[in-house]
C-alpha positions as CSV (number, residue, x, y, z in Angstrom):
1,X,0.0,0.0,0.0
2,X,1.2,3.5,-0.9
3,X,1.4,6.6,1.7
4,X,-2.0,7.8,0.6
5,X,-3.8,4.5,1.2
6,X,-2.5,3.9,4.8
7,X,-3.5,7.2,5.6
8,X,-6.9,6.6,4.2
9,X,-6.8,3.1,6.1
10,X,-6.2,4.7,9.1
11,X,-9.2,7.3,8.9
12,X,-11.3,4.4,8.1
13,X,-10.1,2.3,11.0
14,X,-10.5,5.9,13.4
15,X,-14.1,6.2,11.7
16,X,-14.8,2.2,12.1
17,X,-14.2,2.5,16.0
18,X,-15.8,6.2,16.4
19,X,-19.0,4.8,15.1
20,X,-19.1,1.8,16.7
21,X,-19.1,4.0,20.3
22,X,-15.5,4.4,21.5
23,X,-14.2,7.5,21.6
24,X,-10.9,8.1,19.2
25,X,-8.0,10.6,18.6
26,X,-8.7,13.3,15.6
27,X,-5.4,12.3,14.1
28,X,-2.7,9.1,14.4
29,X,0.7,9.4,13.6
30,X,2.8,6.8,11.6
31,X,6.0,6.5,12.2
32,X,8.9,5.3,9.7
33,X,12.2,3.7,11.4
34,X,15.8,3.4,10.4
35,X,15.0,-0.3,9.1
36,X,12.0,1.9,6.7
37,X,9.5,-0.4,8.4
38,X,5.9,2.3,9.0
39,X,4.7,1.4,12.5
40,X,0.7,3.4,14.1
41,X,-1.1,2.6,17.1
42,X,-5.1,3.9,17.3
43,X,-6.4,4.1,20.3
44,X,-10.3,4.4,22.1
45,X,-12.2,4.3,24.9
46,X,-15.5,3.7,25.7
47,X,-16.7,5.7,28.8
48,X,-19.4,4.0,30.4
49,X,-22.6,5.6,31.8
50,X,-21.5,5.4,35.6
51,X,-18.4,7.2,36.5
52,X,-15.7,4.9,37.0
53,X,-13.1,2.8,34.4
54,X,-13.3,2.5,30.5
55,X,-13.5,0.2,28.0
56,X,-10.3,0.7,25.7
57,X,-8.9,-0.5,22.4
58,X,-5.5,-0.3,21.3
59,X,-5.1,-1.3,17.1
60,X,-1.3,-1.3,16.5
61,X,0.5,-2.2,13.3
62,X,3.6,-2.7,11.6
63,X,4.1,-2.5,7.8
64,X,7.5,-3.3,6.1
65,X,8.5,-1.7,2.7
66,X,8.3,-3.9,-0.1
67,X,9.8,-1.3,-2.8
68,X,9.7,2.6,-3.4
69,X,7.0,4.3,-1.1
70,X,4.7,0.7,-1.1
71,X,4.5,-1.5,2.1
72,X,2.6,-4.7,3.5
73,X,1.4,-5.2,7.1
74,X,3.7,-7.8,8.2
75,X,2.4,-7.5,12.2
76,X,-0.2,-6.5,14.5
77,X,-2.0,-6.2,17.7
78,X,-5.5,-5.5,18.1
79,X,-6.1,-5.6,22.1
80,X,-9.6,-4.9,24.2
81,X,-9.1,-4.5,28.0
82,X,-13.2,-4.2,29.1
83,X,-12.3,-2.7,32.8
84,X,-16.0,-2.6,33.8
85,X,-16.2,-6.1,32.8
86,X,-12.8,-6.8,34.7
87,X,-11.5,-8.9,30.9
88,X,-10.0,-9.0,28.1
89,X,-9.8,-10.4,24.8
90,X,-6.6,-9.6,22.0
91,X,-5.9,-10.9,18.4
92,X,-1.9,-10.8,17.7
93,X,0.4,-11.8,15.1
94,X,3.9,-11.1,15.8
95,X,7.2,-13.1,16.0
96,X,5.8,-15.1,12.9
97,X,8.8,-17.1,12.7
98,X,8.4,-17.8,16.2
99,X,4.3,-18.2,16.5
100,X,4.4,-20.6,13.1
101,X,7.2,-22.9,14.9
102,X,5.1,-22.7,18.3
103,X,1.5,-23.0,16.9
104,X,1.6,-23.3,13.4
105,X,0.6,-20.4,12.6
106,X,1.5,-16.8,12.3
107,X,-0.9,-15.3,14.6
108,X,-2.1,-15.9,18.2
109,X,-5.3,-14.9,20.5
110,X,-5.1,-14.1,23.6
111,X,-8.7,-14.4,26.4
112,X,-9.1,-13.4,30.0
113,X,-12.4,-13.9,31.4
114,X,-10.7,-12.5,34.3
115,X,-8.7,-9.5,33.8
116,X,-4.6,-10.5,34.2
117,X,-5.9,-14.4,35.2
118,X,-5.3,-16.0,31.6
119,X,-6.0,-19.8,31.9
120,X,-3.6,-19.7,28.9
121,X,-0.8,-17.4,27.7
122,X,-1.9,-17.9,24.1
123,X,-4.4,-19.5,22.0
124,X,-4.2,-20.4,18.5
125,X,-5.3,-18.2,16.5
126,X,-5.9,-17.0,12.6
127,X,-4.6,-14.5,10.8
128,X,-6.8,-11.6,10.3
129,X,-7.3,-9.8,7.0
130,X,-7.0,-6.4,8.2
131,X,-7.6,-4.0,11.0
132,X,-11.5,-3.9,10.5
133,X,-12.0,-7.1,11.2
134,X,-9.9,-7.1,14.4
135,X,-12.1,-4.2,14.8
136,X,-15.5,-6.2,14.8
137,X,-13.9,-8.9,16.6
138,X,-13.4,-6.4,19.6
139,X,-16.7,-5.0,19.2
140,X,-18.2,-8.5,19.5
141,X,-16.1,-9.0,22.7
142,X,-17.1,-5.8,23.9
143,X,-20.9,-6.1,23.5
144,X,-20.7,-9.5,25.0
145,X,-22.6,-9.4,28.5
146,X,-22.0,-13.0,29.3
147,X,-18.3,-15.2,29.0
148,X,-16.0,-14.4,26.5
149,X,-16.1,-18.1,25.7
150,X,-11.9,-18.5,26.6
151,X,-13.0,-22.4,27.0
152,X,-13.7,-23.5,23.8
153,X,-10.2,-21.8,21.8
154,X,-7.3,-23.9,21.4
155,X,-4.6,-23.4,24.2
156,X,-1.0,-23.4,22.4
């Protein structure tokens, strides 16, 4: 993808989460390293009625260059830490070489039904697409009001 269509990505990502309820930053910034990889982290919270803690959402990726101005997401981490509902629930891939070795696969989930009390460090997971569908995956953990379902994914 070129400059102008990660920026447009991004906007769509920032509008995807705005208009699902969370409350997001105006603006993102990407950030190009020494090694030329592009990395951007979005961020929201959902304030809930009663005073007290938030929902929040933290969509990071990397992209790596693949020729002149063009790159391909090579990692992310789409996280949802639901503090009125004391758990979380995370889609990673990361440390492909690593994951694929471990698991068999490049990417890794991660479920609390507790908040920092995972019955497993990772699950198996599936590599996602692209950041709206991590998106509606947090959404549907979000708007969950019973168990996340932890149980039933595959502990690696």
């Amino acid at each position: 993808m070129d400059p102008g269509g990660i920026k447009r990505y991004i906007i769509s990502a920032l509008a995807n989460l705005e208009g699902r309820g969370f409350e997001v930053p105006g603006m993102v910034d990407a950030v190009i390293d020494d090694t030329g990889a592009l990395a951007f982290s979005v961020t929201g919270t959902c304030p809930e009625v009663s005073v007290g803690p938030v929902a929040e959402v933290r969509l990071d990726e990397v992209w790596q260059p693949i020729g002149v101005q063009l790159w391909e997401r090579s990692e992310y981490a789409y996280d949802l830490v639901d503090r009125p509902m004391n758990r979380r629930r995370a889609w990673h891939m990361h440390a492909v070489r690593q994951s694929r070795a471990a698991l068999g696969s490049p990417a890794h989930e991660h479920c609390e039904e507790v908040l920092g009390r995972p019955a497993c460090d990772h699950y198996l997971g599936m590599e996602l697409r692209d950041i709206h569908e991590g998106i509606a995956l947090i959404d549907g953990a979000w708007m969950e009001p019973g168990p996340l379902g932890c149980g039933a994914l595959m502990c690696a």
